[in-house]
C-alpha atoms as a printed R data frame, in Angstrom:
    type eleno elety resid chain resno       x       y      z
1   ATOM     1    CA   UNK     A     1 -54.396  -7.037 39.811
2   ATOM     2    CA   UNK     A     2 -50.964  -8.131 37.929
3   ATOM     3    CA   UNK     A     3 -47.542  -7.041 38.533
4   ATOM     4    CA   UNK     A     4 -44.957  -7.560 35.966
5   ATOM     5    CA   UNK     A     5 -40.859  -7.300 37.113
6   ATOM     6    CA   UNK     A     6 -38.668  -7.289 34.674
7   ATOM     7    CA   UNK     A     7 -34.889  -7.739 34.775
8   ATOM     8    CA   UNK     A     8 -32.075  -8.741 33.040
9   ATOM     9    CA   UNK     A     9 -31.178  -5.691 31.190
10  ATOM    10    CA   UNK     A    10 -27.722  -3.811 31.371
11  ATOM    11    CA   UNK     A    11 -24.935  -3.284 29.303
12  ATOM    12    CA   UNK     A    12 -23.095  -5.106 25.939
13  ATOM    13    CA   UNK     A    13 -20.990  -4.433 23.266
14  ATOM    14    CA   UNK     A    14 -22.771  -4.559 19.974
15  ATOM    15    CA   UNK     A    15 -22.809  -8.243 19.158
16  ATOM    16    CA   UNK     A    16 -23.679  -9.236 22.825
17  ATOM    17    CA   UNK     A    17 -26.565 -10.882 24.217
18  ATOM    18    CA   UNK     A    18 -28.860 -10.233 26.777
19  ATOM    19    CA   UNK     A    19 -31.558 -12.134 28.090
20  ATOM    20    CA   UNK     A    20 -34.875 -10.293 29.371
21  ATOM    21    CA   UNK     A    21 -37.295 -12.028 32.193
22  ATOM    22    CA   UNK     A    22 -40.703 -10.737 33.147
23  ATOM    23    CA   UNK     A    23 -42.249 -12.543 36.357
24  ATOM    24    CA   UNK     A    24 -46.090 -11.823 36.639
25  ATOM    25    CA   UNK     A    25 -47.798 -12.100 39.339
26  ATOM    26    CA   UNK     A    26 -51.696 -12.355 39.292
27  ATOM    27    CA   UNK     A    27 -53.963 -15.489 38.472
28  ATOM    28    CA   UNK     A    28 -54.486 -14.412 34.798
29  ATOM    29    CA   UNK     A    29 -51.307 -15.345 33.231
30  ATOM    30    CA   UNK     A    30 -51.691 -18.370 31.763
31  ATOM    31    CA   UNK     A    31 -55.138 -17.283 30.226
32  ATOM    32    CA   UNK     A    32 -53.246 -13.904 28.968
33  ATOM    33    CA   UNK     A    33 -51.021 -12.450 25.885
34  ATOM    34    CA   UNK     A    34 -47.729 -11.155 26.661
35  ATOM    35    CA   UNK     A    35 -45.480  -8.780 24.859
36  ATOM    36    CA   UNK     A    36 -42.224  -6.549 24.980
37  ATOM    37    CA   UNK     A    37 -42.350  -3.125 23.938
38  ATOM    38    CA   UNK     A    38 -39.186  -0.383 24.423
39  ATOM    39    CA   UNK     A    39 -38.524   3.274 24.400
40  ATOM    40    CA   UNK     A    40 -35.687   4.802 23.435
41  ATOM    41    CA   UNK     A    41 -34.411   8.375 24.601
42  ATOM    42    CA   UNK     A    42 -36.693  11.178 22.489
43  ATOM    43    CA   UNK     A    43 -38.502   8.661 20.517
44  ATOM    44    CA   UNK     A    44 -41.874   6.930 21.038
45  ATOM    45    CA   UNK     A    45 -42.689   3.366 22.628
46  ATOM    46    CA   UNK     A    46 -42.487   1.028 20.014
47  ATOM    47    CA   UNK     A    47 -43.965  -2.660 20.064
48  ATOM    48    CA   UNK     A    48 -41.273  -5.305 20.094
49  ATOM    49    CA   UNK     A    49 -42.562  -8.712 20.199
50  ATOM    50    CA   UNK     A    50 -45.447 -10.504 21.561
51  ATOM    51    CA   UNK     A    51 -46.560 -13.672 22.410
52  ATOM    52    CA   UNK     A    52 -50.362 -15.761 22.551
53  ATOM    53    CA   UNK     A    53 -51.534 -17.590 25.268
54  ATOM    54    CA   UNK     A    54 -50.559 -21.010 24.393
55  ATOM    55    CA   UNK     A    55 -47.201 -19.856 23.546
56  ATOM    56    CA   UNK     A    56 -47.946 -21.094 20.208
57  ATOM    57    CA   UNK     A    57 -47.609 -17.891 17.911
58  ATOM    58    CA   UNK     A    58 -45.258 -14.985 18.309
59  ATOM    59    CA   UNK     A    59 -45.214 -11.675 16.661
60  ATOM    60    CA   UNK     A    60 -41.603  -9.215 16.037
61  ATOM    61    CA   UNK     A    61 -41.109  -6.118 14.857
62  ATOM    62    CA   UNK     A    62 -39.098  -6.253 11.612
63  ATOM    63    CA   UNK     A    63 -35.882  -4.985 12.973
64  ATOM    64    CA   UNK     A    64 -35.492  -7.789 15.429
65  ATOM    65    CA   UNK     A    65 -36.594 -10.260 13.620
66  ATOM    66    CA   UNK     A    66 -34.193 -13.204 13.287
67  ATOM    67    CA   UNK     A    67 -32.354 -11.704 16.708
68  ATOM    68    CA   UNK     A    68 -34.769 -11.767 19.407
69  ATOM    69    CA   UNK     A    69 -37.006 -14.798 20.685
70  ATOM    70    CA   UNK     A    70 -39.576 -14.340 23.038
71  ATOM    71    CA   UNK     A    71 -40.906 -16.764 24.876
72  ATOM    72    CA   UNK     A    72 -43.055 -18.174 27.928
73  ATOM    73    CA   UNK     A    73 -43.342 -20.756 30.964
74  ATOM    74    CA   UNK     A    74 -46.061 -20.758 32.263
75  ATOM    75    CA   UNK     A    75 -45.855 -22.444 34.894
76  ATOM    76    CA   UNK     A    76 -43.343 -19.975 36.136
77  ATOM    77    CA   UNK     A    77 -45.506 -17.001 35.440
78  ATOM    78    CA   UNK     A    78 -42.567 -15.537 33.417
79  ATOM    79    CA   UNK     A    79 -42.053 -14.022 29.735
80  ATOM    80    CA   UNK     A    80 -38.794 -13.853 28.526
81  ATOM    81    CA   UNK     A    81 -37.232 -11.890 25.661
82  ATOM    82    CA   UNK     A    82 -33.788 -13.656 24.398
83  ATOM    83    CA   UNK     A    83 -31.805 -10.623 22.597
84  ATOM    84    CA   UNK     A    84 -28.570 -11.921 20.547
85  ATOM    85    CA   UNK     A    85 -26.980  -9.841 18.055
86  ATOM    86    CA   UNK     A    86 -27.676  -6.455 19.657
87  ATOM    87    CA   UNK     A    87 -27.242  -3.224 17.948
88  ATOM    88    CA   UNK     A    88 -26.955   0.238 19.333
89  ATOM    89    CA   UNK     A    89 -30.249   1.188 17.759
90  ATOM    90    CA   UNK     A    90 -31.279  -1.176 20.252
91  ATOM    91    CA   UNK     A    91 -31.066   1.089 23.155
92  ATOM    92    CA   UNK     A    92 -33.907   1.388 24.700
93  ATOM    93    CA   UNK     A    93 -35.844   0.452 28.030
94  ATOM    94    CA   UNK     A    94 -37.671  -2.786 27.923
95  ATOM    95    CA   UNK     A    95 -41.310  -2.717 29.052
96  ATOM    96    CA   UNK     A    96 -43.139  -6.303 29.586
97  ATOM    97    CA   UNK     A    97 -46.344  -5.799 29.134
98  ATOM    98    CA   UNK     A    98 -49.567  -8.504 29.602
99  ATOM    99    CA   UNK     A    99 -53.406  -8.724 28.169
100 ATOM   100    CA   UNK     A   100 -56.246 -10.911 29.434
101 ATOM   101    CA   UNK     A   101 -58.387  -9.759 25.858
102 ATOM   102    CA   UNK     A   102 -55.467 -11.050 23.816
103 ATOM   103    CA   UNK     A   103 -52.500  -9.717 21.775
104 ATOM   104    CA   UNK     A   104 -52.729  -6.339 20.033
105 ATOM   105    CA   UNK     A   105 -49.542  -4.444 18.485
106 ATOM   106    CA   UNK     A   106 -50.584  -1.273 19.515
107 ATOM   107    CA   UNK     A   107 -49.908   0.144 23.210
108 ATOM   108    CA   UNK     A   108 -53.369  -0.338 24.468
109 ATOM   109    CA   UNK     A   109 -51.972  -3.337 26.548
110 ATOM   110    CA   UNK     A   110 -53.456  -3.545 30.450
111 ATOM   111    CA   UNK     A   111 -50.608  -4.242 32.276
112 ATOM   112    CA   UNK     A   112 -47.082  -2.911 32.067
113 ATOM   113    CA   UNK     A   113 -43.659  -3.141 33.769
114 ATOM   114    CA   UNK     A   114 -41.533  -0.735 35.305
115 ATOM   115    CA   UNK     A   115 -38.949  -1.250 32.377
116 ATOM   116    CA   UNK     A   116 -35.021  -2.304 32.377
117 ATOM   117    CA   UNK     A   117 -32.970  -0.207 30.617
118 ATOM   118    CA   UNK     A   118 -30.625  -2.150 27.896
119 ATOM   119    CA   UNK     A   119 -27.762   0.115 26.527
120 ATOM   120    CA   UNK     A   120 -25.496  -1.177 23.631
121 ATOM   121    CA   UNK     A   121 -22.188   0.319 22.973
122 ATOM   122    CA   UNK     A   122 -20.440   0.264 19.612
């Protein structure tokens, strides 16, 4: 079984940065994709970025692209999801999300988070 925590989120002016961690727990981590999606209030969950295994390819939505960085250590266990530049639209919570099978960009993803809310004011 894997357990993902997530913190990190909170608060920031539009402009700010926040920084997002994910620590899994489990013996599949190394061996498994990991990804952010988010949900903001009254819309769907919407993929965010991902990452592969080897930490060697990453995948972003187009409206973060150039802003956010994900990334991993793995021999920390942990995901991370580096936000700069954030923009009210970015309101959402933050789910961290892992897949032994490998990365997909639609929500079919194994494990999931219990999500940290990030709030940007204008």
């Amino acid at each position: 079984q894997v357990q993902l925590v997530e913190s990190g989120g909170g608060k920031v002016q539009t402009g700010g940065s926040l920084r997002l961690s994910c620590a899994a727990s489990g013996r599949t981590f190394s061996s498994s994709a990991m990804g952010w999606f988010r949900q903001a209030p009254g819309k769907e969950r919407e993929f965010v970025a991902a990452i592969r295994m080897s930490g060697g390819s990453t995948y972003y939505r187009d409206s973060v692209k150039g802003r956010f960085t994900i990334s991993r250590e793995n021999a920390k266990t942990t995901v991370y999801l580096q936000m700069n530049s954030l923009k009210p639209e970015d309101t959402a919570v933050y789910y961290c999300v892992s897949r032994p099978r490998g990365l997909i960009f639609g929500p079919e993803w194994d494990y999931w988070g219990q999500g940290t809310q990030v709030t940007v004011s204008s």
